[in-house]
C-alpha positions in Angstrom: -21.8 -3.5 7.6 -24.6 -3.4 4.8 -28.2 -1.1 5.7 -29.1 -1.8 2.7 -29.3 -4.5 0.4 -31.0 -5.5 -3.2 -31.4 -9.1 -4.3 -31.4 -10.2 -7.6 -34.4 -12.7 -7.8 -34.1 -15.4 -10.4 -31.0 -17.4 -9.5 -30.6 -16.2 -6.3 -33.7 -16.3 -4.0 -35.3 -19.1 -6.2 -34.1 -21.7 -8.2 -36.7 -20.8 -11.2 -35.0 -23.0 -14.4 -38.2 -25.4 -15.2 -40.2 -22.7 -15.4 -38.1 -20.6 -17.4 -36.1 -23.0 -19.7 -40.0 -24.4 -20.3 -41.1 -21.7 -21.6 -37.9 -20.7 -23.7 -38.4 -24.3 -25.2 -42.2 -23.0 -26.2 -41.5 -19.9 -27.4 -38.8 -21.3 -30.3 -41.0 -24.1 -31.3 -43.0 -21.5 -32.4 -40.3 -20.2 -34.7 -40.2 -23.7 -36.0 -36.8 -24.7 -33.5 -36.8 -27.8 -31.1 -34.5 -27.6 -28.4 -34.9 -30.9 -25.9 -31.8 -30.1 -23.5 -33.5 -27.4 -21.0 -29.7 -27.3 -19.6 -29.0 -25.7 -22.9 -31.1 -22.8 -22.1 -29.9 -21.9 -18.8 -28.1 -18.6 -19.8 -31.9 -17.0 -20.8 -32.2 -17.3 -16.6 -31.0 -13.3 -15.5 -30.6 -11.0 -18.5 -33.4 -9.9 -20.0 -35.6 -11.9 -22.7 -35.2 -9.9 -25.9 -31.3 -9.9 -25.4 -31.1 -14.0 -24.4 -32.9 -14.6 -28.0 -30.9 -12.0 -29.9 -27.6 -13.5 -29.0 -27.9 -17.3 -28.9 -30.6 -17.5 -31.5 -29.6 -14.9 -33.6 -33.1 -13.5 -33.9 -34.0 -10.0 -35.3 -35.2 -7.4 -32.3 -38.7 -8.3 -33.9 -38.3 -11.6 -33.9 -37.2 -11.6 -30.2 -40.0 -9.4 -29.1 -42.3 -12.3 -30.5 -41.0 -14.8 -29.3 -41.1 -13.2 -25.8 -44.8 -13.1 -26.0 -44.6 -16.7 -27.1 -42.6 -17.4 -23.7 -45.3 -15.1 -21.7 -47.8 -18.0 -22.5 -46.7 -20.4 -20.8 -44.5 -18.6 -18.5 -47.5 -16.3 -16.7 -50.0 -19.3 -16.8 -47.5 -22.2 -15.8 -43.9 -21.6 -15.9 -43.6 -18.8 -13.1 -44.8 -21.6 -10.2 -42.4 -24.4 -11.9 -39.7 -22.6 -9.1 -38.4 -23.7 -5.9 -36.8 -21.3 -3.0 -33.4 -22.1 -2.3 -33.3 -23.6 1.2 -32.7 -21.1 4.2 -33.8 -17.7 2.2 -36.6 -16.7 4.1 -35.0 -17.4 7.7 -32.0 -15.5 6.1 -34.5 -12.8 5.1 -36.4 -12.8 8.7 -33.2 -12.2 10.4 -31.6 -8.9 8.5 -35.1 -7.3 8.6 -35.0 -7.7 12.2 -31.4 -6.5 12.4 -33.0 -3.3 11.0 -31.8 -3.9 7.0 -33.5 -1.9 4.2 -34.1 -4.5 1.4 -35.1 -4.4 -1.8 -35.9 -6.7 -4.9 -33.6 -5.4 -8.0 -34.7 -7.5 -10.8 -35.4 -7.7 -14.7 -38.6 -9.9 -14.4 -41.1 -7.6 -14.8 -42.5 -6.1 -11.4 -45.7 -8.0 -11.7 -44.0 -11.2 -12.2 -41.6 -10.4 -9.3 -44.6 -9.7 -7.2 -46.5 -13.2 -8.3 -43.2 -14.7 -7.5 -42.6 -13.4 -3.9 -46.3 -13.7 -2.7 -46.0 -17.4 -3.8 -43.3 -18.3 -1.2 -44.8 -15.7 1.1 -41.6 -13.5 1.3 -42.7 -10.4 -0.3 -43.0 -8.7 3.1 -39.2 -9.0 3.9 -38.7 -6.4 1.3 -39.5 -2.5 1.7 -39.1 -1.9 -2.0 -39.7 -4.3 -5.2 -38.0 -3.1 -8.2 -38.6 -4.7 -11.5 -38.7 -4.1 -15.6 -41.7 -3.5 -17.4 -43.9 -5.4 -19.7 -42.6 -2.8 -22.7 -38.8 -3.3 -22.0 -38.8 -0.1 -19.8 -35.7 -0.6 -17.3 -35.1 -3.8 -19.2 -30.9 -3.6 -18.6 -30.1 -4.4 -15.0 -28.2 -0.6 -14.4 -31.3 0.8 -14.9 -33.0 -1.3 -11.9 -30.4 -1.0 -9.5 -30.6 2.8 -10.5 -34.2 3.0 -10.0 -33.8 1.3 -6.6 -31.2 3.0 -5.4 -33.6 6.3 -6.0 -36.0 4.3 -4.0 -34.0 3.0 -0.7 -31.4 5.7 -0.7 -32.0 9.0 -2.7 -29.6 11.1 -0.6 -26.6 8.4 -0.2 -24.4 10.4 -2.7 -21.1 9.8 -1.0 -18.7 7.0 -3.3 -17.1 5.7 -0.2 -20.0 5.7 2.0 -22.3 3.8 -0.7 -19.8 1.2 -1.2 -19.9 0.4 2.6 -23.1 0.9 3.5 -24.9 -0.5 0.1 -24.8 -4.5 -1.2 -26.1 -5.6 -4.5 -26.5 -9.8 -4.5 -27.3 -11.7 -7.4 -25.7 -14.6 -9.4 -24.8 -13.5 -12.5 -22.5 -10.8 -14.6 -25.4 -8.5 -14.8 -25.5 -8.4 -11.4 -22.3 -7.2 -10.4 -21.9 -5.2 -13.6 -24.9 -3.1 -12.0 -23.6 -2.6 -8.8 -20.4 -1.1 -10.0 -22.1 1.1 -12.6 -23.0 2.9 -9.1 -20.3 2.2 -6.9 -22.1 -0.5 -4.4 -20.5 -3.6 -3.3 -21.0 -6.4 -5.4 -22.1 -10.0 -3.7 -22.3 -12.6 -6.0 -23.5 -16.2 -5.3 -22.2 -19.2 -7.2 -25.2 -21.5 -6.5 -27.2 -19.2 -8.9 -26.6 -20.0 -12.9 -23.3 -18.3 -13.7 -21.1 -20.3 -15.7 -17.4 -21.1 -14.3 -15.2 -18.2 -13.9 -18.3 -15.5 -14.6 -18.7 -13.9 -11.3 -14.7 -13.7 -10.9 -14.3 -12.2 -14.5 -17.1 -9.9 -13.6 -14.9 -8.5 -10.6 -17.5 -9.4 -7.8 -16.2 -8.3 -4.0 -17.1 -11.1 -2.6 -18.9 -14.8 -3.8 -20.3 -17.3 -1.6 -21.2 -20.8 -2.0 -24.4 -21.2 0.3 -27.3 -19.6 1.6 -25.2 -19.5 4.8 -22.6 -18.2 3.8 -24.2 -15.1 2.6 -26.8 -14.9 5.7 -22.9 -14.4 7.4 -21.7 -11.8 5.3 -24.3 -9.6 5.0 -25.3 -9.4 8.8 
C-alpha cells in the first residue's frame, strides 16, 4: 500500500521521556522553577523546545531560547541515551526495507541529535533519508520537515490522490498528523507514543494503532 514512509522519532521509535523530561527539569531550575513530577513534563516530548516553554511556562521567546541551551546540557551529554526502543521496531524496520519501502526519519530533534539517536540502537541504516530541525530553529515546525522530506524521498509525487496512497507519515502526536495533512499524506498515528486521550482522534488521524504490531501490519 505505502512506498514510502516517514517516522516521527521521539514517541514513536523510542520511548525517550527520562532523558527528555530530565533535562526539561534542569533547564527551569535554572530559571529558579522546581518541578519534581517528570510526568508533568511529558507534553515538551514532540513539538519543538522553544514552543513547549512558551506555552506551559509562559516564558518570553528569549527566555525560551535560554532555557533550551540550559536543556542542551544535560540533554547532548546525558539525557539523549536515558531512551529505550520500543520493543519490535527494528525487526518492524528490517522487514519493510526488505519489502522494498523508502523510509525516512521526519523529526524536530535536531538532525545531529536524530543521528546520535539512531546510531545508538543501531537502526540508522533502515532509513534512506534522516530529516531533522536545526540547532538555530531552522525547520523547527513539523510542516516544514515533512516538507523537506517529502522534497527528499519523492520530489516528483505531485499527484493528491496518488500521494495519499502511496505516502504514510507515523508519529504519535498532533504535530504529526497535522504535518501530514498540510501535504496531503496519510496520517498513522500510534497511541503508545505521548498523546494525551482523545489527541490523535481530534487531530483527524487515518488510522491509530495500539502496538508495534499493529503498525508493522498496516504499513506492509
Amino acid at each position: 500500500m505505502f512506498d514510502y514512509i516517514l517516522f516521527d522519532l521521539d514517541g514513536t521509535l523510542t520511548d525517550p521521556k527520562i532523558g527528555i523530561t530530565s533535562s526539561v527539569q534542569y533547564a527551569l531550575r535554572a530559571f529558579g522553577i522546581d518541578e519534581p513530577n517528570l510526568d508533568k513534563l511529558e507534553p515538551f516530548i514532540g513539538p519543538p523546545l522553544t514552543d513547549s516553554f512558551m506555552e506551559f511556562y509562559d516564558f518570553t521567546k528569549e527566555q525560551a531560547q535560554q532555557a533550551v541551551v540550559k536543556y542542551r546540557e544535560r540533554f547532548d551529554k546525558q539525557g539523549i541515551y536515558e531512551n529505550t526502543m520500543y520493543e519490535g521496531i527494528d525487526r518492524m524496520l528490517s522487514a519493510l526495507k526488505e519489502r522494498g519501502k523508502i523510509l525516512s526519519i521526519a523529526s524536530s530533534k535536531p538532525t545531529p541529535l536524530v543521528m546520535r539517536v539512531l546510531e545508538h540502537f543501531r537502526i540508522k541504516q533502515y532509513f534512506d533519508y534522516i530529516v531533522g530541525s536545526e540547532f538555530d530553529g531552522t525547520r523547527g515546525k513539523k510542516e516544514e520537515v515533512v516538507a523537506y522530506a517529502l522534497e527528499q524521498m519523492a520530489p516528483d509525487l505531485q499527484d493528491a490522490r496518488e500521494r495519499k496512497e502511496r505516502v504514510a507519515m507515523v508519529g504519535d502526536r498532533k504535530f504529526d498528523v497535522e504535518g501530514a495533512k498540510a501535504f496531503g499524506l496519510t496520517s498513522v498515528g500510534v497511541s503508545f507514543g505521548y498523546a494525551s486521550e482523545g489527541e490523535l482522534e481530534a487531530a483527524g488521524a487515518d488510522y491509530i494503532v495500539d502496538t508495534v504490531s499493529e503498525l508493522e501490519e498496516l504499513l506492509m
